[in-house]
DRENPA-3360 file (N, C-alpha, C; in nm, 2 decimals, always signed):
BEGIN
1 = XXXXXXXX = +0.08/-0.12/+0.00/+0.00/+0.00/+0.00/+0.09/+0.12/+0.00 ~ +0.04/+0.23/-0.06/+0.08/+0.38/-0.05/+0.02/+0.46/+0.06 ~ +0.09/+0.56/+0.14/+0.05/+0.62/+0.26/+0.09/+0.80/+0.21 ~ +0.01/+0.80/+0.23/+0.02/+0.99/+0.23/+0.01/+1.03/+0.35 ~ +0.18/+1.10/+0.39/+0.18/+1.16/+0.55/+0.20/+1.29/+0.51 ~ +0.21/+1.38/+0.62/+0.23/+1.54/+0.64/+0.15/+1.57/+0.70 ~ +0.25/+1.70/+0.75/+0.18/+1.79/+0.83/+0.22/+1.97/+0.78 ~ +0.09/+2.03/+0.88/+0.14/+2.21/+0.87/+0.12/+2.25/+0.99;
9 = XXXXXXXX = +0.26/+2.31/+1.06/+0.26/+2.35/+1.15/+0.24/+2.55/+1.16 ~ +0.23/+2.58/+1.21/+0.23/+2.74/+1.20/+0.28/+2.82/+1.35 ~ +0.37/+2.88/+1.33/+0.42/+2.94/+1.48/+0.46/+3.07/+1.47 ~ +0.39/+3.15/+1.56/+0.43/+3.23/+1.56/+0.50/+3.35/+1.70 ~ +0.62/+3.43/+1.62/+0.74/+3.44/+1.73/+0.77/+3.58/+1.75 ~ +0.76/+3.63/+1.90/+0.76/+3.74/+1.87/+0.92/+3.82/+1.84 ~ +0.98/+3.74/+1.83/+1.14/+3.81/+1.78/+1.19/+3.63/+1.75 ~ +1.32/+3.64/+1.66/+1.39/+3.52/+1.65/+1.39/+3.43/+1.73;
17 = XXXXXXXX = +1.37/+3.28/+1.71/+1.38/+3.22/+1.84/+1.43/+3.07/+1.78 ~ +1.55/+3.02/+1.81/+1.63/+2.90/+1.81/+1.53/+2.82/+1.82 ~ +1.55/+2.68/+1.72/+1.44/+2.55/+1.72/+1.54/+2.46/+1.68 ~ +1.46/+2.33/+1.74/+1.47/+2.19/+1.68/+1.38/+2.13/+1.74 ~ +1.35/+2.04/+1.54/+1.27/+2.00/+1.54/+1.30/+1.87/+1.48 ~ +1.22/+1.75/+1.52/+1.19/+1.62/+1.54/+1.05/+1.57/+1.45 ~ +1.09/+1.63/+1.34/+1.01/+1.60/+1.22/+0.97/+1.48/+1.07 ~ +1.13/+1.43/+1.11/+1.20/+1.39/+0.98/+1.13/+1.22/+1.02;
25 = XXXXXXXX = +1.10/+1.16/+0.89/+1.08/+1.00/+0.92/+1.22/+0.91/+0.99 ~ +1.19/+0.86/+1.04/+1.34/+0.77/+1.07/+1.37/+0.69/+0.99 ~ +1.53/+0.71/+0.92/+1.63/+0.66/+0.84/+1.53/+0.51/+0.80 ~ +1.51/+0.42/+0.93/+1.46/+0.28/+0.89/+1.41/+0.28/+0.80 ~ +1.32/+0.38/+0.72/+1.16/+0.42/+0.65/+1.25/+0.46/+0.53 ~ +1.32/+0.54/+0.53/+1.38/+0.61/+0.41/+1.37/+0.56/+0.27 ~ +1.47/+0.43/+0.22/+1.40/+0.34/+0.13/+1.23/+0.34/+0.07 ~ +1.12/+0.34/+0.16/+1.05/+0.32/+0.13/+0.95/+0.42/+0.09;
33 = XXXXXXXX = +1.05/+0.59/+0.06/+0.95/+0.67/+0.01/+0.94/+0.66/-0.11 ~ +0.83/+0.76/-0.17/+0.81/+0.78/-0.31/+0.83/+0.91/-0.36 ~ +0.77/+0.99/-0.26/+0.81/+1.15/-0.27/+0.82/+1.12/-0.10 ~ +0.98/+1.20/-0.10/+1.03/+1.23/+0.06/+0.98/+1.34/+0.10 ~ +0.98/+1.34/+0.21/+0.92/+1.44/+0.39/+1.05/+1.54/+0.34 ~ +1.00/+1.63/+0.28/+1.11/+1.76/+0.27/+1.08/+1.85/+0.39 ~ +1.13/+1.92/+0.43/+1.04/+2.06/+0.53/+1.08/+2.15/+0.44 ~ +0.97/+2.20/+0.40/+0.94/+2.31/+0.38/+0.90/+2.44/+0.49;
41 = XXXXXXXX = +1.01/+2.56/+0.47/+0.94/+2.65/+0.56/+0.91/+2.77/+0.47 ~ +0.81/+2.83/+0.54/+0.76/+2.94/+0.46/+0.73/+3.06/+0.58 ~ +0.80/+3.19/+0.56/+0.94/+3.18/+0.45/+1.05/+3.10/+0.43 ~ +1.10/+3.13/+0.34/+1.26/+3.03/+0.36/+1.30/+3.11/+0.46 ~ +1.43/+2.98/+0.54/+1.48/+2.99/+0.62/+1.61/+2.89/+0.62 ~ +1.72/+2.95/+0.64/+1.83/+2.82/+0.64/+1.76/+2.69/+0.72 ~ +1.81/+2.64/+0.71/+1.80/+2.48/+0.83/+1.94/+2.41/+0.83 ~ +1.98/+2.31/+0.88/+2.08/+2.22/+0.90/+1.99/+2.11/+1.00;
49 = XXXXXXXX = +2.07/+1.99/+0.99/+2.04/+1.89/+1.03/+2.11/+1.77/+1.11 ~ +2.11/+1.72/+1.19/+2.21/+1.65/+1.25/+2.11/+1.50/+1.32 ~ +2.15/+1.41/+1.32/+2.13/+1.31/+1.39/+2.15/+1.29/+1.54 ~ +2.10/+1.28/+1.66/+2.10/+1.29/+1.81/+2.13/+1.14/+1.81 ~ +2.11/+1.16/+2.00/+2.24/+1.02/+2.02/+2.12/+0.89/+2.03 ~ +1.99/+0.87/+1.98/+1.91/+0.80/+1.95/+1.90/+0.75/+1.79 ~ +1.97/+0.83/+1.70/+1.98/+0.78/+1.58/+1.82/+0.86/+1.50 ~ +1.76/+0.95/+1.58/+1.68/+1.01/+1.49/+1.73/+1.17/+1.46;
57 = XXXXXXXX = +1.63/+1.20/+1.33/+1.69/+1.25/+1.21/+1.65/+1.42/+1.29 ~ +1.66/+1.52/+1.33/+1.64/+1.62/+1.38/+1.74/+1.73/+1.27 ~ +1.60/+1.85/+1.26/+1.67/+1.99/+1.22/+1.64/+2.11/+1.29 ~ +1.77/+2.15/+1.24/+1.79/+2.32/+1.36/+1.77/+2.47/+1.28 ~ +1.64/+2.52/+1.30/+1.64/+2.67/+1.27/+1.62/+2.78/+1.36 ~ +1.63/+2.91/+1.27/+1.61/+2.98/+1.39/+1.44/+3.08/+1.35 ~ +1.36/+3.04/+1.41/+1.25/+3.08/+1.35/+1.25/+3.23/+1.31 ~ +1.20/+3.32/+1.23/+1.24/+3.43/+1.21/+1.07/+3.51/+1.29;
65 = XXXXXXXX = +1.08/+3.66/+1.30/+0.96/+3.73/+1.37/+0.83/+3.72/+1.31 ~ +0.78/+3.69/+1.37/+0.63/+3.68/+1.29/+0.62/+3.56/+1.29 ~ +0.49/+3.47/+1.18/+0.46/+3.37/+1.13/+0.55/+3.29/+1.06 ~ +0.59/+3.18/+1.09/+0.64/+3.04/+0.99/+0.53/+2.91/+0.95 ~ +0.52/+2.90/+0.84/+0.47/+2.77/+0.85/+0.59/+2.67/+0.81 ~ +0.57/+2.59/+0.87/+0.64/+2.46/+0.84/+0.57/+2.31/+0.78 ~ +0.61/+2.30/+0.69/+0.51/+2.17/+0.61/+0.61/+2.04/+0.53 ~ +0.55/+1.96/+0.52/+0.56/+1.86/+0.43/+0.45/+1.76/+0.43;
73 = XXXXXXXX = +0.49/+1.71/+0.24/+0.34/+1.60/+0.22/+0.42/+1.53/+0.13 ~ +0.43/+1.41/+0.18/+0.51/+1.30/+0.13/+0.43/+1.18/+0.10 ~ +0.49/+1.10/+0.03/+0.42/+0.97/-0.02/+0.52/+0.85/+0.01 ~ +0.49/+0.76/+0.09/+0.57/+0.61/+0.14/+0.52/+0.49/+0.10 ~ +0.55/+0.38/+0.08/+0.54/+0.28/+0.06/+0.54/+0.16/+0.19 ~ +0.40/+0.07/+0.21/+0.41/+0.04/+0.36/+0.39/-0.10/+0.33 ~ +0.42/-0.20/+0.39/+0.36/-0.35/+0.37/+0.20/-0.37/+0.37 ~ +0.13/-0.29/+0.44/+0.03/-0.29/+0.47/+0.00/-0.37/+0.59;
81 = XXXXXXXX = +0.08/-0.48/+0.58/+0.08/-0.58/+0.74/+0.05/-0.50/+0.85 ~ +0.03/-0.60/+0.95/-0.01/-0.55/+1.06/+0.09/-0.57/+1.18 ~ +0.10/-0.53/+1.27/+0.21/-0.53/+1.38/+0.25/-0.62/+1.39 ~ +0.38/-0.69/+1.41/+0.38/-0.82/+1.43/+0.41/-0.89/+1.58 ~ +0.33/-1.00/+1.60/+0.28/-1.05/+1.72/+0.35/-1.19/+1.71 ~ +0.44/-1.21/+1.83/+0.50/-1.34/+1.89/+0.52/-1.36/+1.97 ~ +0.40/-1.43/+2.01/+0.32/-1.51/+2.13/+0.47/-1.58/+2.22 ~ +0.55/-1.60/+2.15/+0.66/-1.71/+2.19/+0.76/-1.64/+2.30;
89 = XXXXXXXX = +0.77/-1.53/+2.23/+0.95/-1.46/+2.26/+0.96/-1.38/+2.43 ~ +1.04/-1.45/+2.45/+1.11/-1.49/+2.56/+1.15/-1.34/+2.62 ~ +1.16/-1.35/+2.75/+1.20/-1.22/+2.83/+1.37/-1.25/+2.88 ~ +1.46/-1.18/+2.82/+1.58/-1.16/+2.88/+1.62/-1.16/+2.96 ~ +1.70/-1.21/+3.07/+1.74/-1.21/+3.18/+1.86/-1.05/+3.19 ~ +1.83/-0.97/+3.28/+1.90/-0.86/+3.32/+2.08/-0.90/+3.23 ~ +2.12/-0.96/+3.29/+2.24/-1.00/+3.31/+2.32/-1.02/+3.18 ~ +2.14/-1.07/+3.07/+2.21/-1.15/+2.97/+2.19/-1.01/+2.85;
97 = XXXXXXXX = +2.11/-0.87/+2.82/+2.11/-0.78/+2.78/+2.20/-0.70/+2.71 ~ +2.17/-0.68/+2.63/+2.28/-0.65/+2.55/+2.32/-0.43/+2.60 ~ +2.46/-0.38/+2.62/+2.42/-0.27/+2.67/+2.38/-0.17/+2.64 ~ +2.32/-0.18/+2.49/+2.27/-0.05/+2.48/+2.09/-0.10/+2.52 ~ +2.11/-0.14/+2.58/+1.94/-0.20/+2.57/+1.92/-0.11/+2.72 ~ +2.02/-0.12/+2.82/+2.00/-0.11/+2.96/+1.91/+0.05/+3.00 ~ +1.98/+0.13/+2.91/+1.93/+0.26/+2.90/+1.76/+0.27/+2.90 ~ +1.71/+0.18/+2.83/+1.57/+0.14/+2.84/+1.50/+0.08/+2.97;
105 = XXXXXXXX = +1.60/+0.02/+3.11/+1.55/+0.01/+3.20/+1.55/+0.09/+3.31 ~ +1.58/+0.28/+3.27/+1.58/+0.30/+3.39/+1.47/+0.41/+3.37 ~ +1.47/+0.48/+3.51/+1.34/+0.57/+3.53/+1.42/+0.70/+3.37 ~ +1.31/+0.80/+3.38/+1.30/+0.90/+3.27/+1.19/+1.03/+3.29 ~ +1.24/+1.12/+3.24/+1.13/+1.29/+3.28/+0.99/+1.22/+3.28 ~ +0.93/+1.15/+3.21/+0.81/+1.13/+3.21/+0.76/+0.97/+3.25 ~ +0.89/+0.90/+3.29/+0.83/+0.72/+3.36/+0.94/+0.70/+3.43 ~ +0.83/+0.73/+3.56/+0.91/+0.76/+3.66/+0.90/+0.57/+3.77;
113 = XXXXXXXX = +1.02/+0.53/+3.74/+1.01/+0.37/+3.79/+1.04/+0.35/+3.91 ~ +1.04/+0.44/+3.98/+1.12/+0.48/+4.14/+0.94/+0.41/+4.20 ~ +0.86/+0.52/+4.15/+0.73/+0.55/+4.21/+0.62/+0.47/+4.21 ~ +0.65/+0.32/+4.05/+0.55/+0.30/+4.00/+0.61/+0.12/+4.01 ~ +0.74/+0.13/+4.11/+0.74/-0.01/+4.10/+0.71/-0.15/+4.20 ~ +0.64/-0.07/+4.29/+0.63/-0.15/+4.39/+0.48/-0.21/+4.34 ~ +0.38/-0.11/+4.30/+0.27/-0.09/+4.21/+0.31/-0.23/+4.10 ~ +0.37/-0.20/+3.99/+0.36/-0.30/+3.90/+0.43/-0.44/+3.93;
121 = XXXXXXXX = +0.49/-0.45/+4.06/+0.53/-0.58/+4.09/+0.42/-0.63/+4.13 ~ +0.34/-0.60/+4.21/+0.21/-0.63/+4.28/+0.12/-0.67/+4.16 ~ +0.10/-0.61/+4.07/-0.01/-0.60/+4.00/+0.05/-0.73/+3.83 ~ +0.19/-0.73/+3.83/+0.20/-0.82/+3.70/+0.31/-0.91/+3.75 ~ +0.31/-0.95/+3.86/+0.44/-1.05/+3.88/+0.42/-1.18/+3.88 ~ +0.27/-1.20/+3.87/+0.22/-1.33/+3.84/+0.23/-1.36/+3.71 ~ +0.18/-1.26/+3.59/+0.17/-1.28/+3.47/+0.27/-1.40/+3.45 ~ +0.30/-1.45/+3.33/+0.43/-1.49/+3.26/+0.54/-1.43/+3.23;
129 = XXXXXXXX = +0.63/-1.44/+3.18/+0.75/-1.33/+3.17/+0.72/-1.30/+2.99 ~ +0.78/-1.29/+2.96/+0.85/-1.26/+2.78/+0.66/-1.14/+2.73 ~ +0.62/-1.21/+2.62/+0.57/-1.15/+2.56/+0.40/-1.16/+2.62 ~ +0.38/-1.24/+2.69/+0.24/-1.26/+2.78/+0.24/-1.15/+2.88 ~ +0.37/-1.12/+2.94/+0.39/-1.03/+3.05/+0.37/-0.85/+3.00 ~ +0.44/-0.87/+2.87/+0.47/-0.70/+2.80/+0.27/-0.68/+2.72 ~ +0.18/-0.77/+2.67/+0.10/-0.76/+2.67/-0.03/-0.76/+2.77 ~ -0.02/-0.83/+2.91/-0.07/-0.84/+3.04/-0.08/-0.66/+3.06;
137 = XXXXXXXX = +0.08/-0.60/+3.07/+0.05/-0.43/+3.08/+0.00/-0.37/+2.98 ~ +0.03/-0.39/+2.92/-0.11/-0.32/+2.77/-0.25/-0.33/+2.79 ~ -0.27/-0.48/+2.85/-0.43/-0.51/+2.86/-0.47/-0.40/+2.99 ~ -0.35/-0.40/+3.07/-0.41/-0.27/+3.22/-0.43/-0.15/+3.18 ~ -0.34/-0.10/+3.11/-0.31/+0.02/+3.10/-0.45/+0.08/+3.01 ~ -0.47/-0.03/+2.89/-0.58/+0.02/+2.81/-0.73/+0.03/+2.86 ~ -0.73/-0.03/+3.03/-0.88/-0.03/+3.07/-0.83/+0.07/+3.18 ~ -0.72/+0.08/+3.27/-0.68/+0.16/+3.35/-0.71/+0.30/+3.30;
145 = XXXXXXXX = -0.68/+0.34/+3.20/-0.68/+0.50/+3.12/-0.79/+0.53/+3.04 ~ -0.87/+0.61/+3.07/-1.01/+0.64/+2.96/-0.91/+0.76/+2.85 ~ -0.91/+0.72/+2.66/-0.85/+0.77/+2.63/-0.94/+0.96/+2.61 ~ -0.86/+1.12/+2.58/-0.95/+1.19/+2.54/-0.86/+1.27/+2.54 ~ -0.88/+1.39/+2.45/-0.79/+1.48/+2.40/-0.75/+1.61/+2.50 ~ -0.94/+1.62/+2.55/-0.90/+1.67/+2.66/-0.86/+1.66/+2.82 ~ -0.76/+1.58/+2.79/-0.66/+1.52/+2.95/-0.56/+1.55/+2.86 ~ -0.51/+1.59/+2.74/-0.37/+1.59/+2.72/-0.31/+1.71/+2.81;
153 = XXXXXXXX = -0.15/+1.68/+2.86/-0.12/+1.79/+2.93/+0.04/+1.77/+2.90 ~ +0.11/+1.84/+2.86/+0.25/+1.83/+2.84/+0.32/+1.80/+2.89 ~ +0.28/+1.83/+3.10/+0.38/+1.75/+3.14/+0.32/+1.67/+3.25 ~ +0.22/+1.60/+3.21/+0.13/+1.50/+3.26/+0.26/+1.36/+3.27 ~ +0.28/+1.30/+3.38/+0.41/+1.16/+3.37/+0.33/+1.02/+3.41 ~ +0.37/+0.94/+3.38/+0.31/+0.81/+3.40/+0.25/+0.80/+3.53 ~ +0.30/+0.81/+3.63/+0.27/+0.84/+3.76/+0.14/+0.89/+3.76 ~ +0.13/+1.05/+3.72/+0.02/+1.09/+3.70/-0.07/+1.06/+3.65;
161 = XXXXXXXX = -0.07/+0.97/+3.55/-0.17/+0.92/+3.43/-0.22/+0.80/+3.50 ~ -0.10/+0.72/+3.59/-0.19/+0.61/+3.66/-0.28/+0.65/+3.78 ~ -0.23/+0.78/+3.80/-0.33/+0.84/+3.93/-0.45/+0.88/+3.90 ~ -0.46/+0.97/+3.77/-0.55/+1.06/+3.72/-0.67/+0.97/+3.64 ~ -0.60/+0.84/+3.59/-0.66/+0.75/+3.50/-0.71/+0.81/+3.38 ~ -0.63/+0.88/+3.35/-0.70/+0.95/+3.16/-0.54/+0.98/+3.10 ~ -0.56/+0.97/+2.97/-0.47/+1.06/+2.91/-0.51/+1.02/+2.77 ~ -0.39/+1.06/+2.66/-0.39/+1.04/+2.53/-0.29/+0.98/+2.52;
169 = XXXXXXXX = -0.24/+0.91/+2.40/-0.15/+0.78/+2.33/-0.04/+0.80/+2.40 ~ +0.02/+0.92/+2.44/+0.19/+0.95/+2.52/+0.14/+0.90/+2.65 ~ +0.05/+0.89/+2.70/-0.02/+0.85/+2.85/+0.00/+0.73/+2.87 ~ -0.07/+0.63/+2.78/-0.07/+0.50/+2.77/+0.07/+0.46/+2.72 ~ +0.14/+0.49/+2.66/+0.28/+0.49/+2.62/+0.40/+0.50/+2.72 ~ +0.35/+0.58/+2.80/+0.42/+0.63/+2.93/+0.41/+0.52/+3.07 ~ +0.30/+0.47/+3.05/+0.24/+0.42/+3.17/+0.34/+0.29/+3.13 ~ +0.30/+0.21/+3.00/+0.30/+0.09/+2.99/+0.47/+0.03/+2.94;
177 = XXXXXXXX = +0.53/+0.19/+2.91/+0.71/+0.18/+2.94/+0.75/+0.13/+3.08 ~ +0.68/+0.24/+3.14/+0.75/+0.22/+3.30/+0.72/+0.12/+3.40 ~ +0.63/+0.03/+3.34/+0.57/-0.12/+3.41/+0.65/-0.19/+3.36 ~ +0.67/-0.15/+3.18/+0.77/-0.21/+3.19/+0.91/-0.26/+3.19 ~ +0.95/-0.12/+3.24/+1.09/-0.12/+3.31/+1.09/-0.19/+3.44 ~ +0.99/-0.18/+3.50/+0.97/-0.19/+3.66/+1.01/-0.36/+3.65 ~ +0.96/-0.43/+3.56/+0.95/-0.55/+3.53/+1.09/-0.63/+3.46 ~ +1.17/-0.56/+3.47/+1.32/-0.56/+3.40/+1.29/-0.57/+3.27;
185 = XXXXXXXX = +1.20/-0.55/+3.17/+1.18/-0.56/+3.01/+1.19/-0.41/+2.98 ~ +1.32/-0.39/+2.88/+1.37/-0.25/+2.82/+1.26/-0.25/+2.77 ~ +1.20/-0.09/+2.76/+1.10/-0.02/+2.67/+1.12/+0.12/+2.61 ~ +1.08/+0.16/+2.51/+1.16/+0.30/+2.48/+1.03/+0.35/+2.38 ~ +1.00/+0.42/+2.36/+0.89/+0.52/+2.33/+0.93/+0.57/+2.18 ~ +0.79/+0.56/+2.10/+0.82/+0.60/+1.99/+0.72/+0.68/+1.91 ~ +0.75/+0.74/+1.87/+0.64/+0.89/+1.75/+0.64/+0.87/+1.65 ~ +0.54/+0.88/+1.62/+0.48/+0.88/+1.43/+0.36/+0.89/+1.38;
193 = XXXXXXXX = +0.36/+0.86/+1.27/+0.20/+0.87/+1.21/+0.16/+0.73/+1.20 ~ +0.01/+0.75/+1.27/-0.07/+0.62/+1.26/-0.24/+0.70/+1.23 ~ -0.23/+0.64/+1.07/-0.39/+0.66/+1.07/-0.50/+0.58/+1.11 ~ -0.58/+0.58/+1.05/-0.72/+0.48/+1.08/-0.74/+0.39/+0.99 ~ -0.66/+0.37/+0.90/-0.65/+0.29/+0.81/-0.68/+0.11/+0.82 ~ -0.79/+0.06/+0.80/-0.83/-0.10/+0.86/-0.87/-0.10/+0.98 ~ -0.96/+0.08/+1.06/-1.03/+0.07/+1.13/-1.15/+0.05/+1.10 ~ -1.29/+0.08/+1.14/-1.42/+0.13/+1.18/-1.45/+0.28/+1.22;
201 = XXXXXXXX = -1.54/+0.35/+1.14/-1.56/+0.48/+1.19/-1.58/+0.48/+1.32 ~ -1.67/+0.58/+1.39/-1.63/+0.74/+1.38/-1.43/+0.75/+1.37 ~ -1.38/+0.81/+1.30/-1.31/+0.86/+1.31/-1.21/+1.00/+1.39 ~ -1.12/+1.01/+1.50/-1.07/+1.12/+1.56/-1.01/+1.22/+1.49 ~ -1.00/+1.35/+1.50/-0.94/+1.41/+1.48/-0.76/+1.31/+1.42 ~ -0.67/+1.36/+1.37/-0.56/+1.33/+1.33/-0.45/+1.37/+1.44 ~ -0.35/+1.33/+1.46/-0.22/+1.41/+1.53/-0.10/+1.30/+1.54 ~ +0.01/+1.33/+1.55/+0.12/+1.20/+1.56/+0.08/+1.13/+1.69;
209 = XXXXXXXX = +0.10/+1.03/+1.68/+0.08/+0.88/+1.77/+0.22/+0.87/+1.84 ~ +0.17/+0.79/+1.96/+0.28/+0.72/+2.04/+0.20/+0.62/+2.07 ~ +0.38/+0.52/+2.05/+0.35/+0.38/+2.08/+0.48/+0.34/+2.13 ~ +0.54/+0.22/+2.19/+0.65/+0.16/+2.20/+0.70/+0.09/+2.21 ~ +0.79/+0.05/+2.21/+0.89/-0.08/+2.21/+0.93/-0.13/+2.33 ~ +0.91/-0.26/+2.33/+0.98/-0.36/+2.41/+1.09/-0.48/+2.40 ~ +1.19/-0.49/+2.44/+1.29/-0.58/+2.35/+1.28/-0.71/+2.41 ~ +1.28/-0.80/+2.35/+1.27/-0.93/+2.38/+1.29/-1.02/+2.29;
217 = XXXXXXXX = +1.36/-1.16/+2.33/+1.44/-1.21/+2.28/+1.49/-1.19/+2.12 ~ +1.59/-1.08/+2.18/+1.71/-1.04/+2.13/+1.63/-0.93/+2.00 ~ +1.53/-0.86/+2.03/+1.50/-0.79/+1.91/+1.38/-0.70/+1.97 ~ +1.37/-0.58/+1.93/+1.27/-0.51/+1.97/+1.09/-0.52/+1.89 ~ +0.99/-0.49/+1.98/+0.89/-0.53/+1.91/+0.76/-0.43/+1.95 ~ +0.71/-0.39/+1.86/+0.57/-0.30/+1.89/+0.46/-0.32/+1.97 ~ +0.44/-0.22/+2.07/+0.31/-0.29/+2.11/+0.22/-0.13/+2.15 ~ +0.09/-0.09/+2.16/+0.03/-0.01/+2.15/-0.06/+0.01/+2.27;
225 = XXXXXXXX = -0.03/+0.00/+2.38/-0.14/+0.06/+2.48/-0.28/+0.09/+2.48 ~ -0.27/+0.23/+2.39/-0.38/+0.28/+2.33/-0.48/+0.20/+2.25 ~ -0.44/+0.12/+2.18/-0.50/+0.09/+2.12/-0.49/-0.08/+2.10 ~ -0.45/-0.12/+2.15/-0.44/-0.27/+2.20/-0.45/-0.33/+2.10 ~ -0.41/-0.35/+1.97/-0.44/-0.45/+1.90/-0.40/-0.43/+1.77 ~ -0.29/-0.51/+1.72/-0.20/-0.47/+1.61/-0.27/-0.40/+1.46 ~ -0.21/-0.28/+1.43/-0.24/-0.19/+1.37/-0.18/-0.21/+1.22 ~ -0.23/-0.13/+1.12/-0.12/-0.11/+1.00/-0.12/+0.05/+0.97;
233 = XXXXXXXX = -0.01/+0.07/+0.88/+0.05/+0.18/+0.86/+0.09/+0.27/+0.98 ~ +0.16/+0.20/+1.06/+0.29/+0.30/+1.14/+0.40/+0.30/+1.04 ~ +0.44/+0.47/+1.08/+0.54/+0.55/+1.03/+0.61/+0.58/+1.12 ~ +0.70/+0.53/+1.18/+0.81/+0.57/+1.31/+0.87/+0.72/+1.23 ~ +0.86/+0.83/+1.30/+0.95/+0.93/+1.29/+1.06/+0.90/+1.41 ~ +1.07/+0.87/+1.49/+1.16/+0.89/+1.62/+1.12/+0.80/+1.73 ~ +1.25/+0.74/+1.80/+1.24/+0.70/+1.92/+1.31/+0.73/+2.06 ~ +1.31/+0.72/+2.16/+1.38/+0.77/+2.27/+1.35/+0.71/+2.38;
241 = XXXXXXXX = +1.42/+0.77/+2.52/+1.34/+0.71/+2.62/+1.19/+0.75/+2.69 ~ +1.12/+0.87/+2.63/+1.02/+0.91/+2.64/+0.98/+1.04/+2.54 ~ +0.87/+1.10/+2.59/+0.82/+1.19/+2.52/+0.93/+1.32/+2.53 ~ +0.96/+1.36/+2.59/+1.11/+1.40/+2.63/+1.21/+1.43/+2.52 ~ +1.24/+1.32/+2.48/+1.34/+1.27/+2.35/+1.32/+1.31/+2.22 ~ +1.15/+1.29/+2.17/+1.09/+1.29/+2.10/+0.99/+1.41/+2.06 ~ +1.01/+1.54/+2.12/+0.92/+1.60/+2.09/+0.94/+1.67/+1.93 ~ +0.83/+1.73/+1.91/+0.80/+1.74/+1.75/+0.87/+1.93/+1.76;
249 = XXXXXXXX = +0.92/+1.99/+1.85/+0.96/+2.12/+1.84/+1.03/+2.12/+1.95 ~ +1.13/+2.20/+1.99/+1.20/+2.23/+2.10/+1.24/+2.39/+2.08 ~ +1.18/+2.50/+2.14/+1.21/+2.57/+2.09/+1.30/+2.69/+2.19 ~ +1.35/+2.77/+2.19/+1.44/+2.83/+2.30/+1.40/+3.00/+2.28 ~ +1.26/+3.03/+2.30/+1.21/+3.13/+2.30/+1.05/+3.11/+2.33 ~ +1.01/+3.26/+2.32/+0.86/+3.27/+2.35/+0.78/+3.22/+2.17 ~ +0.69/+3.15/+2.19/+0.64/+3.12/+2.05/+0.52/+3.10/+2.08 ~ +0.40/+3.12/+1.97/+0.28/+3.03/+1.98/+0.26/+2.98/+1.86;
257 = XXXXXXXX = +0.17/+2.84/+1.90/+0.18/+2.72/+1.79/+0.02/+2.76/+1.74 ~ +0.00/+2.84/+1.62/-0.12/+2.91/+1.59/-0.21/+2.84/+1.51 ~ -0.14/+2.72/+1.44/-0.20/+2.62/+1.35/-0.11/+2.45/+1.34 ~ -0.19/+2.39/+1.33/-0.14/+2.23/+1.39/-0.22/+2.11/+1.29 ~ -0.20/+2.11/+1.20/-0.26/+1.98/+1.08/-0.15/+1.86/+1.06 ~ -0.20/+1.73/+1.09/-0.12/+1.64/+1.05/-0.25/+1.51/+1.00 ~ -0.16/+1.45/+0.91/-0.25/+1.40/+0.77/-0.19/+1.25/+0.73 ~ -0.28/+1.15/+0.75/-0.20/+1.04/+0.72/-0.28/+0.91/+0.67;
265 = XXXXXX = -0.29/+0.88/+0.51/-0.40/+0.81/+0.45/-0.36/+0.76/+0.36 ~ -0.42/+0.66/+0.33/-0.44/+0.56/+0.23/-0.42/+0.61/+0.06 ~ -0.30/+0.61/-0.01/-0.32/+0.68/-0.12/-0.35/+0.55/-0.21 ~ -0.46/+0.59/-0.28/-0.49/+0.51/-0.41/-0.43/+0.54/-0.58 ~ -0.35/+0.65/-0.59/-0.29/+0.66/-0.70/-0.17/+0.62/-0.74 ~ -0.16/+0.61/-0.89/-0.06/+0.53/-0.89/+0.06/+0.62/-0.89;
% end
């Protein structure tokens, strides 16, 4: 299948103000465009671009006074498959971990494993270990949290989200990292576009998705909180150890974000 992603962002600044932004598809994807995720800013503006110590694609501008829009509309190429699910795969033993993995078991700004693990021992130490266990916290998390747009909060943390019981996809993403860190299974959080593509209407509004990873025997593997139940057409822009890592702007001044469109469908042309 063909996937048409993009977005238009619009910001506006009341004098120059330093950015980076966490826009770009991740390298993995690259191959599989048709027309690539350019940024476009309007006005022009220099940019440059560098790779951070997660291996995602980030660019640095300096927004200029007034309005920017920032855009791209790309076309990808996707298996159409659906997440892949294995019932089998085994949970690693601490010891036996490979080290870049470890980074994934510790607490982070937004999963906080100090606070939440006495909680998720109690609550999943019966489960199984490997892939029964990393699905067991998806099944909580997704009845634990009523999802809704209006509970998103920027710096809403797992902690909070298991207290408050609401949030949106970073909520459920957040919660179901740090259970399962608590649980010794590395988790690391990931951004992108996920449409509705091989759902059922009503349909939500649009915005980049979080979902995450959990590694297990010997490979990392998707699993969705939010939405409990393997999906197709994810587009990984970025991964990290939380929302943190991954934000879609970083900006080092006063700005307002005055317009926010992001677009992710099914293209039927050839």
């Amino acid at each position: 299948m063909k996937i048409r992603i993009g977005y238009e962002l619009i910001y506006d600044c009341p004098q120059p103000t330093p950015m980076i932004l966490s826009l770009s598809v991740h390298y993995s994807r690259v191959s599989d465009f048709i027309i690539p995720d350019y940024l476009i800013a309007d006005p022009p503006i220099p940019l440059t671009a560098y790779r951070d110590s997660f291996g995602n694609w980030c660019s640095r501008i300096v927004a200029p006074k007034g309005q920017l829009r920032l855009s791209t509309d790309a076309l990808i190429r996707d298996s159409g498959q659906p997440d892949v699910v294995v019932p089998q795969a085994r949970q690693t033993p601490v010891e036996e971990l490979p080290d870049e993995t470890l980074l994934f078991l510790l607490g982070s700004r937004y999963c906080e494993t100090d606070r939440l693990s006495e909680m998720a021992w109690e609550l999943f130490h019966r489960s199984p270990t490997g892939w029964a266990r990393v699905q067991a916290i998806c099944d909580y998390v997704h009845r634990h949290l009523t999802f809704g747009y209006e509970h998103a909060r920027s710096s809403k943390t797992a902690w909070e989200a298991f207290q408050e019981r609401t949030g949106v996809c970073r909520d459920f993403a957040h919660l179901a990292i740090t259970f399962c860190r608590c649980m010794n299974i590395p988790a690391r959080y990931c951004t992108g576009y996920l449409g509705d593509m091989g759902t059922p209407p009503p349909y939500g509004p649009m915005d980049f998705a979080g979902w995450f990873e959990a590694y297990l025997d010997g490979r990392w593997y998707t699993f969705d909180a939010r939405n409990n139940t393997p999906r197709i057409g994810r587009v990984l822009i970025a991964r990290g150890r939380d929302a943190a890592d991954v934000a879609i702007s970083n900006s080092f001044g006063r700005n307002t974000l005055k317009g926010f469109k992001v677009w992710t469908d099914e293209a039927f042309q050839d």
